[in-house]
N, C-alpha and C positions, 0 to 999 in steps of 0.2 A: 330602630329600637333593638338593642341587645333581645336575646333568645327570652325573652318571659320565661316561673318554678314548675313541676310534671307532674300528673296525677294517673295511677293505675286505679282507675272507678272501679267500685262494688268489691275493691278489697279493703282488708280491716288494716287501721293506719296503724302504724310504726311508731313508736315515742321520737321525738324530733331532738337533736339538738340544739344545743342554748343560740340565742339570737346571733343574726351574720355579727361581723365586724360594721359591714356595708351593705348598704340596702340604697339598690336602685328604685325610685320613684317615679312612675310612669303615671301621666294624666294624659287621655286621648279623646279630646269632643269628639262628641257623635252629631251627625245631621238632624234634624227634625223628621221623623219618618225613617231612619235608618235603620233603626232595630233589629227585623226582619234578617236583613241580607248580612249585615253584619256579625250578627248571628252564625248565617252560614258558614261565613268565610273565616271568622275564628275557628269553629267546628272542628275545619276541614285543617286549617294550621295547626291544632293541638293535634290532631290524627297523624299527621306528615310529620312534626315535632320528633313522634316517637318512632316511625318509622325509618324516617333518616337521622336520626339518630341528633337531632338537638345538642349543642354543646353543654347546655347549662338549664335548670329546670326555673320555672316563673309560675305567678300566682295569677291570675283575674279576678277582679272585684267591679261589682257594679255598686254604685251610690242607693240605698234605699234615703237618704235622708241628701241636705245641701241639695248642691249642682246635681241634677240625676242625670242631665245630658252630656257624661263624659264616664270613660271606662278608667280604671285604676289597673296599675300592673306593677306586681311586685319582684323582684329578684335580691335574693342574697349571696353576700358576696364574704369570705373568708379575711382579705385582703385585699391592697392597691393589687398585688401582684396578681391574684387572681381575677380580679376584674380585666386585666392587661390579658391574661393568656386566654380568658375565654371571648376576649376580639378576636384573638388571632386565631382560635378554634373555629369560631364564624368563616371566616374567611378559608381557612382551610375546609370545610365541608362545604361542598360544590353543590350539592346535590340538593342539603337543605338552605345555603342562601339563594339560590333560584327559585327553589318553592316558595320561600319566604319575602323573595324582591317580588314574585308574581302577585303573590296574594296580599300584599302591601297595596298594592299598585292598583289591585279589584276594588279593593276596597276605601282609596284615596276619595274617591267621589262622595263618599257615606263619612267620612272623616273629615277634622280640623289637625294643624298641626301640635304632636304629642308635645309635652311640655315633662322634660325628665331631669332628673336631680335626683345626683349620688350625696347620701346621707350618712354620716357616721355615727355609731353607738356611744353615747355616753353612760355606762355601765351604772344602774342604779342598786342599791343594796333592798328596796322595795319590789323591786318588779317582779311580778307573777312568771312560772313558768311559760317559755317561745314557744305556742300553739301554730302558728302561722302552718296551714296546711290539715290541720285538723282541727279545727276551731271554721265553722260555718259560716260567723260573724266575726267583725273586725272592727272597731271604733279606732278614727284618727281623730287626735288633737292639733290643729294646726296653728302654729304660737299662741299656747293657751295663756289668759292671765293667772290660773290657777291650774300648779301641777295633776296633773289624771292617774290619780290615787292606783297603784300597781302598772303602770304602764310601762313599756320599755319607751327611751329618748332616742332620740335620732336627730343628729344635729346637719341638716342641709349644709353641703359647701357655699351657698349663699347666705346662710344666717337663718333660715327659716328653720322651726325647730317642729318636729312632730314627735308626736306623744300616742305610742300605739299599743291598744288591748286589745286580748282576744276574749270573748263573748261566748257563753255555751249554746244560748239561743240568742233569740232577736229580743225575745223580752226582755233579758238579762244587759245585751249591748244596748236599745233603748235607754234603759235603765240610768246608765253611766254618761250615754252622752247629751248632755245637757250645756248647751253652749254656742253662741254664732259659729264658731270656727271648728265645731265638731263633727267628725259625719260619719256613718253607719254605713258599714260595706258588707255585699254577701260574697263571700266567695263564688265565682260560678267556674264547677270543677271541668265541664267541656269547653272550655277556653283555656285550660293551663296542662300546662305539660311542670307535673310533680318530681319524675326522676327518681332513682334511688332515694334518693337524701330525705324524700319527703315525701308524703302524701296529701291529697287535696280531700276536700271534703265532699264526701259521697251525695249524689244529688238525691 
């Protein structure tokens, strides 16, 4: 999985710029009983994240609604081009892909294989200001039958289309998502490395 977005906890967020170009989509089943250790072992990767210095910043989200047995992870990407240089950024920090191939590899036992899909923006003249990072709550539409009134679009390179808001609270995303294919995500800001660009949401 590319480098997941970075969060500096317990300071006051930053106004974000408007949504990537491209947005990586990361879905990663969890074991039954994995919680715990899992837990840990993201912890400890968002920590080392900022330590060695992570290429690129990623979001965590867990399901309060749907599937709950799989973690979400988000990354925004400017461009193809940029998506291209922050591989290569990987690969040149030594330091954090061995952190990150170890604690992959901890944590393989507690995991299913992630299911990821790079997603492109299709620009809507409705959609609410890109909270992603400081917005607590998240609501996906996954090919809704009916558009999700202010949402930004994201057109999957398979066809699979998501339809994503950001929420002030949970009552608010509740609220909105209403639908088989909808689902209700919290941010959890000690599993995401925020970065400059962004911040996550304060636990």
């Amino acid at each position: 999985m590319l480098c997941k977005l970075v969060c500096n906890q317990g300071e006051e967020p930053a106004l974000l710029p408007g949504p990537p170009k491209i947005l990586l989509i990361a879905r990663e089943p969890l074991q039954p009983g994995a919680e715990a250790e899992y837990d840990r072992i993201e912890t400890e990767t968002a920590v080392l994240a900022a330590t060695l210095r992570c290429p690129h910043p990623y979001l965590a989200l867990k399901p309060l609604s749907g599937a709950k047995d799989e973690i979400w992870w988000f990354n925004g990407f400017d461009s193809q081009r940029q998506v291209d240089s922050v591989g290569e950024a990987y690969k040149a920090n030594e330091g954090w892909m061995a952190a990150l191939t170890k604690n992959q590899e901890r944590k393989a036992p507690y995991t299913g294989r992630p299911i990821e899909q790079l997603a492109d923006l299709e620009p809507r003249a409705d959609s609410e200001p890109w909270t992603a990072g400081l917005a607590r709550y998240i609501v996906v539409a996954v090919n809704p039958v009916e558009h999700l009134s202010g949402s930004h679009v994201f057109k999957g390179r398979d066809g699979t289309r998501y339809e994503i808001l950001m929420a002030k609270d949970r009552t608010d995303a509740e609220r909105v998502a209403r639908g088989t294919f909808v689902v209700v995500l919290e941010v959890v800001p000690r599993w995401s490395f925020p970065g400059d660009t962004m911040q996550a949401a304060s636990q």
